[in-house]
N, C-alpha and C positions, 0 to 999 in steps of 0.2 A: 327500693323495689322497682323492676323495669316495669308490670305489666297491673298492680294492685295498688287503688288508689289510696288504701287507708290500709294496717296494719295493726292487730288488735292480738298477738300470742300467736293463734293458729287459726285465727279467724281473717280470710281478708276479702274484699273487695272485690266484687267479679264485674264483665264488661255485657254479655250476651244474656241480657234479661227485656223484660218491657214491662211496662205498667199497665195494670185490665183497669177498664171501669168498674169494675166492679169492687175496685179495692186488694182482688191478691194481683199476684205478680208471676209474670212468668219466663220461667226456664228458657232460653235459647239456645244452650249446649247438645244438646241432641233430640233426636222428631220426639222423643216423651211429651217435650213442651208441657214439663209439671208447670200447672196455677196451684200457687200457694197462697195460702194467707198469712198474716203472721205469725211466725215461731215454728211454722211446718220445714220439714226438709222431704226433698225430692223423690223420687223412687230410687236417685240412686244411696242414699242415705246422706250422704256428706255437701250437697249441695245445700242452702235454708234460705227462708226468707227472713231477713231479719232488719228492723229499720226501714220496711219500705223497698228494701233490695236483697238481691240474690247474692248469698257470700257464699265463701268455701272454706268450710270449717275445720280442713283436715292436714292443712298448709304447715311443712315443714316435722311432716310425723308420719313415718314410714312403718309399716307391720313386719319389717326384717330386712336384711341384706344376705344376698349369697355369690360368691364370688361360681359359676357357671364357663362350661365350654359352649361356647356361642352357636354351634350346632343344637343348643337344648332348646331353643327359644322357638322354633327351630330357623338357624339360617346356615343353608348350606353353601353362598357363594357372597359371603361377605366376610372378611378377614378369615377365612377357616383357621383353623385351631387355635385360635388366640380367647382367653378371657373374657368375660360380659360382666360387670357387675350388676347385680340385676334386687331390684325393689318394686317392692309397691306401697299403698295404705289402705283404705277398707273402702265398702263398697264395690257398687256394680251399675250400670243403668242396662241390663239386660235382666232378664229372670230364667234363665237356663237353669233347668230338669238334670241336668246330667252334668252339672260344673263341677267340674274337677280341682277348684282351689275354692269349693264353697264355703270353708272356714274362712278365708280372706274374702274373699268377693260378696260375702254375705255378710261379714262382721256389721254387729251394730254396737260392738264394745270400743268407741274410740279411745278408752283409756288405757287399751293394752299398746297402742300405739307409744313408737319411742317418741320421748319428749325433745330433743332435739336433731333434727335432719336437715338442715339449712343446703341449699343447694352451692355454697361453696365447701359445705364440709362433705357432702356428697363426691362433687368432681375433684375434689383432693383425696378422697381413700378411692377415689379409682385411680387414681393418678399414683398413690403410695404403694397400690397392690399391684402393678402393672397391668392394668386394663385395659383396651383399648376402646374401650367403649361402655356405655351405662344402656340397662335395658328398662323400663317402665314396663311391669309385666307381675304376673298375679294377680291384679284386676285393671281394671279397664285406662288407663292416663287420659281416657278424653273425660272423665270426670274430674281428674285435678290437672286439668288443662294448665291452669295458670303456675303451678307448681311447680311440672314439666317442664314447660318453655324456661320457667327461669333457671332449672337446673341444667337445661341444655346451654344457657347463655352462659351458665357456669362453666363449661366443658371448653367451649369453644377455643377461650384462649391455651386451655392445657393440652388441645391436641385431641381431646377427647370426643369420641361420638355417642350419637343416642338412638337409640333404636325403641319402636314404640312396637309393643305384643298389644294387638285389639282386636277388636271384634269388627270397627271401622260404622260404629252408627254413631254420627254425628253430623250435625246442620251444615250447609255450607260455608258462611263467615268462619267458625271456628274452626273448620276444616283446613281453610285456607291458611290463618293462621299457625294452628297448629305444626302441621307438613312442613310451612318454610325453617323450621326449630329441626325436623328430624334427619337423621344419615341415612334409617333403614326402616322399613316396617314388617311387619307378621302380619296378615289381618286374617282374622279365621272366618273363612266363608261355611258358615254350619253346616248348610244343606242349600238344596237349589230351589225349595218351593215354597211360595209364601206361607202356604199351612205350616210347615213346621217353622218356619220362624214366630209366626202367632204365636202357635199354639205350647211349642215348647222352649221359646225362649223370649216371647215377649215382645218381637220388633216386626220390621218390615224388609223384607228383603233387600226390596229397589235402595233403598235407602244403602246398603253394603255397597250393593253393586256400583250406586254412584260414586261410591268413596273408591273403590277397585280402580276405576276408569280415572278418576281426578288424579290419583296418586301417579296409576302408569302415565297417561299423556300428559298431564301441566307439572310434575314438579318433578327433582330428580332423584326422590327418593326411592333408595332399592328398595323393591315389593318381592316380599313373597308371600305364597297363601298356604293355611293351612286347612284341611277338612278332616274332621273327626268321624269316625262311618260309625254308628251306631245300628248294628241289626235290626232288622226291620224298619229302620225310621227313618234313614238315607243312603242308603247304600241298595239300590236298586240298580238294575245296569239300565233302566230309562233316565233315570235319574243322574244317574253319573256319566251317559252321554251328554246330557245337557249343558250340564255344568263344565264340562271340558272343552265343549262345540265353543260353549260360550266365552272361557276365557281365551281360547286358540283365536277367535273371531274379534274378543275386543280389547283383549290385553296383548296379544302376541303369544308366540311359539317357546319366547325365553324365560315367560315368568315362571320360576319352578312352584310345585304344586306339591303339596306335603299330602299325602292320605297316612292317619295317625288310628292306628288303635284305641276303643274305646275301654274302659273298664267301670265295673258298675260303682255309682256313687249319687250322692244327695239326693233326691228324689228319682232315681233313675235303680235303683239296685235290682229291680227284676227283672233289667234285659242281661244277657249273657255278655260275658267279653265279644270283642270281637274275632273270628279268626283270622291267624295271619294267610288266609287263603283267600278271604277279601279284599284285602289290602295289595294283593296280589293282580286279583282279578282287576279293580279299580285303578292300578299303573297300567296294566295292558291296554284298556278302557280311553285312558288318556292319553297314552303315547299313539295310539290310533287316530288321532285328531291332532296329530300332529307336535305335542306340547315334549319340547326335548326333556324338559328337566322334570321328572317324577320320580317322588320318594315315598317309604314308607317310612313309618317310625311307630314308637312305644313296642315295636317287634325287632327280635334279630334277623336280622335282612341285610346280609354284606350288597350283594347287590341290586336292593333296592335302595341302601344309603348312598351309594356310589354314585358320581359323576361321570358320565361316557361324554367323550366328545364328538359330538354333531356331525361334525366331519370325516371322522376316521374311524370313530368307534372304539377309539382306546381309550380305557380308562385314564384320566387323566386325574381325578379324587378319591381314593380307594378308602370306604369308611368301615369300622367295627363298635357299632353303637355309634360313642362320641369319641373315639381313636382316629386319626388318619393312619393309615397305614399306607399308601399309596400317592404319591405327588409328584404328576410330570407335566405341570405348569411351569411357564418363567414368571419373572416377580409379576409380571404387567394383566396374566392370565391369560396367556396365550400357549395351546397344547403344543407340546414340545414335539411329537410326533407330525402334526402338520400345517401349525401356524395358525391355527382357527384361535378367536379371541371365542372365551368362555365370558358370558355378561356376569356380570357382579360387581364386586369391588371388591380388589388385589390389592394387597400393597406389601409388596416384598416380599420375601419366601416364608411358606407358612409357620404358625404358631404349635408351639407343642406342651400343653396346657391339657389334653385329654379328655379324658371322662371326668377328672377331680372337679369334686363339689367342695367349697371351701365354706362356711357360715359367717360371719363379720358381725362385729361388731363395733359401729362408729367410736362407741365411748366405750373401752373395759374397761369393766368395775375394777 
């Protein structure tokens, strides 16, 4: 094992704990900072204290595999149309109202978990299914941090990248950690004010925000963000000035910006979907502050899926759902009509992989 000092099945060793006077122990993976005593596990379920120390009980047992068009996750300028194999395993260290993988991200059944996922048998079926990449995604990877990184160290020699779907709440050390392992990230900035990250999902805003600004200026991982507008609760146009002012001001004009459709679920079912007139209004919102790359999703929206380029204005990504339909890039990503380099990460002419959803399974029966 590169990053766990003892290995016990599926239980191993973690680094970012400390010891209280008081006899529990505490969390250093993300601001939660659970103190546990012995035999407790975390808020996020799968972290415990056991021994005196903080392990990770969930090592090497994933809640599914699905072979995904890497648009889903959502990333619109990183390989486009090529494959993502994408996994998670249970838990959560947020408590969002309106989670839309609350079966997985809430699981407290870790025995529905497959019993073997070893991070080299991982980056070999992506490698087998022609992937180009693995996603950590369905719940949160900065809870099985240590997992992660070894299944990214798996990757590495096969060509293979890793892309981490998060929410982006976690401490600095493991942060820093974490990022030098990834190729790309998702990180979903909920909403813009610290009330609703309280109150409807448990964290602290500034805490995201840090992680937004770490990612774009210290390391070279591709960012993109997603925001889920849920009626009445974030989608205000004061609200979605701010959040736009903000990342044009300390991310740049290139990080693309997802605004996603809401639909009702887990403790959220009595706000209405969202309309795609919102999702609308909130790209206008943002490309107003300058931010080139704004998309909508969970709607059919050719042209809010699409790519224009900055320069000329020609479509240079033409999407339908998870389709390309459209591509006048060179392999490098530079628009064919006037030379402007589109930011991402290109490599060679695009993937044609589509909308197919494919399910995997490491071991059939």
């Amino acid at each position: 094992m590169n990053l766990t000092a003892q290995q016990d099945g599926t239980v191993v060793d973690t680094r970012y704990w400390e010891s209280l006077p008081n006899g529990r122990v505490q969390c250093n993976v993300c601001p939660n900072h659970c103190r546990l005593a012995e035999g407790q596990r975390g808020a996020c379920f799968v972290r415990a204290c056991r021994n005196g120390r903080i392990v990770l009980t969930t090592y090497g047992r994933s809640s599914g595999f699905c072979v995904d068009p890497v648009e889903k996750k959502p990333l619109n300028h990183f390989l486009p149309g090529t494959p993502i194999l994408s996994f998670g395993t249970a838990g959560c260290n947020l408590t969002c109202k309106f989670c839309q993988n609350w079966s997985i991200s809430k699981s407290r059944e870790t025995d529905t978990l497959s019993d073997d996922a070893s991070p080299a048998t991982i980056a070999e079926a992506a490698r087998r299914l022609g992937c180009r990449s693995i996603a950590f995604t369905y719940n949160d990877p900065v809870i099985f941090l240590e997992y992660a990184i070894d299944i990214a160290r798996a990757c590495r020699p096969l060509g293979i990248r890793t892309v981490a779907v998060t929410a982006g709440y976690i401490c600095d050390a493991p942060r820093r950690e974490f990022f030098a392992h990834m190729d790309a990230a998702n990180v979903d900035l909920k909403a813009f004010t610290p009330e609703f990250y309280r109150n409807i999902c448990g964290a602290e805003l500034d805490n995201v925000l840090e992680t937004l600004v770490y990612i774009k200026r210290e390391t070279k991982v591709w960012l993109e963000i997603t925001t889920l507008l849920i009626p009445g609760e974030n989608d205000s146009d004061e609200e979605l000035h701010a959040l736009s002012s903000w990342i044009a001001r300390e991310l740049g004009p290139d990080v693309p910006l997802h605004f996603t459709a809401f639909h009702p679920d887990y403790k959220m079912m009595d706000h209405p979907p969202t309309p795609p007139a919102t999702l609308t209004r909130a790209r206008t919102i943002a490309r107003g502050h300058g931010l080139h790359y704004v998309y909508t999703g969970n709607v059919h929206d050719a042209e809010g899926g699409s790519t224009a380029c900055p320069g000329c204005g020609e479509i240079v990504i033409g999407r339908d759902w998870y389709n390309l339909t459209r591509w006048q890039l060179d392999d490098l990503g530079r628009c064919l009509s006037c030379g402007r380099q589109i930011p991402g990460v290109f490599d060679g002419p695009p993937g044609d992989w589509g909308a197919r959803r494919l399910p995997v399974r490491l071991h059939p029966a």
